[in-house]
C-alpha positions as CSV (number, residue, x, y, z in Angstrom):
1,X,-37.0,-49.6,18.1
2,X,-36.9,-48.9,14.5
3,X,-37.1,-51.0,11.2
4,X,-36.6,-50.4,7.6
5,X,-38.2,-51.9,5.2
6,X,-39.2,-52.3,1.6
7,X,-43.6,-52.4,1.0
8,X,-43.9,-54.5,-1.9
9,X,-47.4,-54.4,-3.7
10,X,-46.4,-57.1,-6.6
11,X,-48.0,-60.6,-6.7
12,X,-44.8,-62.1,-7.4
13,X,-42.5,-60.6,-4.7
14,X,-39.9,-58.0,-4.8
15,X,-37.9,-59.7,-6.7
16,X,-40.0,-60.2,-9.8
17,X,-41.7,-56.8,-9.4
18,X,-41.9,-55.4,-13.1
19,X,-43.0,-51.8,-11.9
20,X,-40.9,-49.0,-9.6
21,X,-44.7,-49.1,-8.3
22,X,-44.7,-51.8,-6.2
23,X,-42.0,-50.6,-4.0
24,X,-41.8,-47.9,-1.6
25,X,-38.8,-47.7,1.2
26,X,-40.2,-47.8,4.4
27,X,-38.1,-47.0,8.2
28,X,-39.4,-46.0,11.7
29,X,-37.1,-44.0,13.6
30,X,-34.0,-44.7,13.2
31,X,-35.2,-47.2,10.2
32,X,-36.4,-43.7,8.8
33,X,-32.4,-42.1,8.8
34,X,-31.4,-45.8,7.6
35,X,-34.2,-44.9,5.0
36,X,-32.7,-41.8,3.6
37,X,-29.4,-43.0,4.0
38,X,-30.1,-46.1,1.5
39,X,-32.4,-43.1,-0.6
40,X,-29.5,-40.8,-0.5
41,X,-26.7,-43.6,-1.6
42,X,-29.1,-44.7,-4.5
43,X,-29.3,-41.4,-5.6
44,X,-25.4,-40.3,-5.3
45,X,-24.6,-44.0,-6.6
46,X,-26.9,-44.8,-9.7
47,X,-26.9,-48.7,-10.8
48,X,-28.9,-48.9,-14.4
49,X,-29.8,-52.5,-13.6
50,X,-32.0,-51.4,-10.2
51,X,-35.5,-50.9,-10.2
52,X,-35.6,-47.9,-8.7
53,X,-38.5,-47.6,-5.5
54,X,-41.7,-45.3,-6.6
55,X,-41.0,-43.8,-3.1
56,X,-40.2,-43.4,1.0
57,X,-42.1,-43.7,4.1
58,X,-40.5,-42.2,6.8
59,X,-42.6,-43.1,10.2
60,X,-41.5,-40.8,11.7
61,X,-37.8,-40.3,11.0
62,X,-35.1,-40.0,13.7
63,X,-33.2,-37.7,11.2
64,X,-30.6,-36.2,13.6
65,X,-28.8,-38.4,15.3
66,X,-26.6,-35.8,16.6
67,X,-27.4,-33.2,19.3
68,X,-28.2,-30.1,17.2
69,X,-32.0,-30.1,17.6
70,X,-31.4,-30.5,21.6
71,X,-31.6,-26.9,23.1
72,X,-33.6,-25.4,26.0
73,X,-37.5,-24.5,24.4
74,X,-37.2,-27.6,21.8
75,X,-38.9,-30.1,21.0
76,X,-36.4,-32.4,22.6
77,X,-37.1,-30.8,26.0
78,X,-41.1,-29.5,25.8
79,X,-42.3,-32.8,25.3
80,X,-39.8,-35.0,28.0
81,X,-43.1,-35.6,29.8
82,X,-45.6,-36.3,26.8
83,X,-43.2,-38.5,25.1
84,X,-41.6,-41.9,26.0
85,X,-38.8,-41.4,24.6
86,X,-36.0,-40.5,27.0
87,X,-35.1,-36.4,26.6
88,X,-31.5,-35.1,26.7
89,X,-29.5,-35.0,30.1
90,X,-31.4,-38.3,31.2
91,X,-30.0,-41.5,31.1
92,X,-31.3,-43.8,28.4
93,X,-30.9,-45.4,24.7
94,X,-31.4,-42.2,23.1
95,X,-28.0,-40.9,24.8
96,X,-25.7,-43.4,24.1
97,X,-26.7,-44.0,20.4
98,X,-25.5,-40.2,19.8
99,X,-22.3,-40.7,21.4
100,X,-21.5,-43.7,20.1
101,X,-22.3,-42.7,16.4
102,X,-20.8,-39.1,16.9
103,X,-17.7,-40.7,18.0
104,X,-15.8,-38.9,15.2
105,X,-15.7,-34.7,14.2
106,X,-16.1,-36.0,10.5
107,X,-19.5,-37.7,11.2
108,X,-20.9,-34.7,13.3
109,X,-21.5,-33.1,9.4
110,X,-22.2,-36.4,7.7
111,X,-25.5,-35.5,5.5
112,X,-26.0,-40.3,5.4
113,X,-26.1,-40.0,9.5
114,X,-26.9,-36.3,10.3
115,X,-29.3,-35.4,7.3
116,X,-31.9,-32.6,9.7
117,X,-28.6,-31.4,11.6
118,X,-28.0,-27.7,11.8
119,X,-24.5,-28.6,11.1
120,X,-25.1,-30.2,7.3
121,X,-26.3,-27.9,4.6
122,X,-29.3,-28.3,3.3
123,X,-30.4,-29.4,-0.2
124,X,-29.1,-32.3,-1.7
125,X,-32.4,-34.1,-2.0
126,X,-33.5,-32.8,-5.6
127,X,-32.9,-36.0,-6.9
128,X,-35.0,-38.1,-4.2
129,X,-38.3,-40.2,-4.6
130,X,-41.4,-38.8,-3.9
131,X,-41.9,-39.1,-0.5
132,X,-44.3,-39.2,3.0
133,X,-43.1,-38.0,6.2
134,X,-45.1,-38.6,9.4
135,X,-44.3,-37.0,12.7
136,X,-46.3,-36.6,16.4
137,X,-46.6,-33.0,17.1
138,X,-45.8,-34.4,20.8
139,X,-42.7,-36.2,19.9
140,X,-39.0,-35.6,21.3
141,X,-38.2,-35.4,17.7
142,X,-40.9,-33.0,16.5
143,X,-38.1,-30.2,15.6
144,X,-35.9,-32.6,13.4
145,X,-38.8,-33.9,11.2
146,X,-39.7,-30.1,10.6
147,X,-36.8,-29.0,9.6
148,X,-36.4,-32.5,7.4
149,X,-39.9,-31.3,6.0
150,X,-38.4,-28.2,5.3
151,X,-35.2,-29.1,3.5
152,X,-36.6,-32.0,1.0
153,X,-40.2,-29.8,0.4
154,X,-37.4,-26.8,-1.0
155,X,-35.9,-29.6,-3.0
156,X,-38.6,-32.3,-4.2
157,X,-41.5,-29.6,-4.0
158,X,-44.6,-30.1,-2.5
159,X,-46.3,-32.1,-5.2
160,X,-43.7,-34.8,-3.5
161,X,-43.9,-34.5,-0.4
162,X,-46.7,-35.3,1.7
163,X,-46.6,-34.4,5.4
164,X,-48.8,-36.2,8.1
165,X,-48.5,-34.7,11.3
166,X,-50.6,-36.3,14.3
167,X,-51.6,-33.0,16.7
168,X,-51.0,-35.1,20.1
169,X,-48.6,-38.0,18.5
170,X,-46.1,-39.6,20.6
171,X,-42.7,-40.7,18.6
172,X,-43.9,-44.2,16.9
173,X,-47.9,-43.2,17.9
174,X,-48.4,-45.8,15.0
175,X,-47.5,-48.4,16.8
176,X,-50.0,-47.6,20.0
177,X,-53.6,-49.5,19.7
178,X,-55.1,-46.5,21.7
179,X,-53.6,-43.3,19.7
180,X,-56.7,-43.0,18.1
181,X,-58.3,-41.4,15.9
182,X,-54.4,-40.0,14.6
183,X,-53.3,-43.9,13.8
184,X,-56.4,-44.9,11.5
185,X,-56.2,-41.3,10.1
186,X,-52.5,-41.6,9.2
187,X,-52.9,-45.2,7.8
188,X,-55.6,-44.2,5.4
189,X,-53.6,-41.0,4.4
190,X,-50.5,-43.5,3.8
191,X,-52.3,-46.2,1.9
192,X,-53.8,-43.1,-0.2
193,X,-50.8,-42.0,-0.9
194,X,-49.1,-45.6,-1.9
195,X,-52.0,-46.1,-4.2
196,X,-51.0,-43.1,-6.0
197,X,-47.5,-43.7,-6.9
């Protein structure tokens, strides 16, 4: 799983949009690291000529993609049973996408791939779009979106940032007809939010 995306509000498509407002960036899971990673290269690579987004959605992130948020009393291993993703030291996706994207030292601090890991410095998001991050409070990756939170809220502020967390949320609980009343709750909150870029 996991998409990014752009939302694009103008009549005329993305392509003719005439305001930053009708876009926002928009990735689920590991969309949501593809999401910061375009966000970030926008950022460290200006082009004049782009109409720049009015903001991210991040639904929620998979913002580590490395093994630094995996320790005994995290998130990663309180919620193995809650969540359907597949926790550490069992065999699944979620194993063999870290390996094989870990596969050099360089790329174990790489703040495009890695950007919640304890092993890349925080900051570096002063510069980024306003942005909404969504998590499940019951999601393997619960500790990676906090500490995401935690990093672009000291950089962007919290006028900036808005954070949805679902109590009981599963990873991608957005996605599930029957997560309710979180899903309806979070898609109102994110359609507020959209409307006020």
């Amino acid at each position: 799983m996991g998409y990014l995306g752009i939302l694009d509000q103008s009549p005329q498509g993305i392509m003719d949009a005439e305001s930053p407002s009708q876009i926002v960036i928009a990735g689920e899971s590991v969309g949501g690291n593809l999401t910061l990673a375009l966000t970030r290269c926008l950022v460290d690579n200006p082009i004049p000529s782009l109409l720049t987004p009015s903001g991210i959605l991040l639904l929620p992130p998979w913002c580590d993609l490395g093994p630094s948020h995996q320790k005994p009393g995290s998130s990663a291993y309180l919620f193995g049973n809650s969540d359907f993703l597949v926790p550490p030291g069992k065999k699944g996706t979620g194993g063999w996408a870290t390996t094989s994207v870990l596969g050099s030292a360089a790329a174990k601090t790489n703040i495009y791939l890695l950007p919640a890991s304890h092993h890349v410095a925080n900051g570096g998001y002063k510069a980024f779009l306003p942005s909404f991050i969504v998590a499940g409070g019951a999601e393997l990756l619960y500790d990676q979106i906090a500490a995401l939170k935690e990093r672009m809220e000291a950089d962007i502020g919290k006028n900036n940032l808005r954070y949805f967390e679902a109590k009981d949320g599963v990873h991608d609980y957005l996605v599930f007809p029957w997560h309710e009343p979180e899903r309806s709750q979070t898609l109102r909150a994110i359609a507020e939010w959209i409307s006020g870029l």
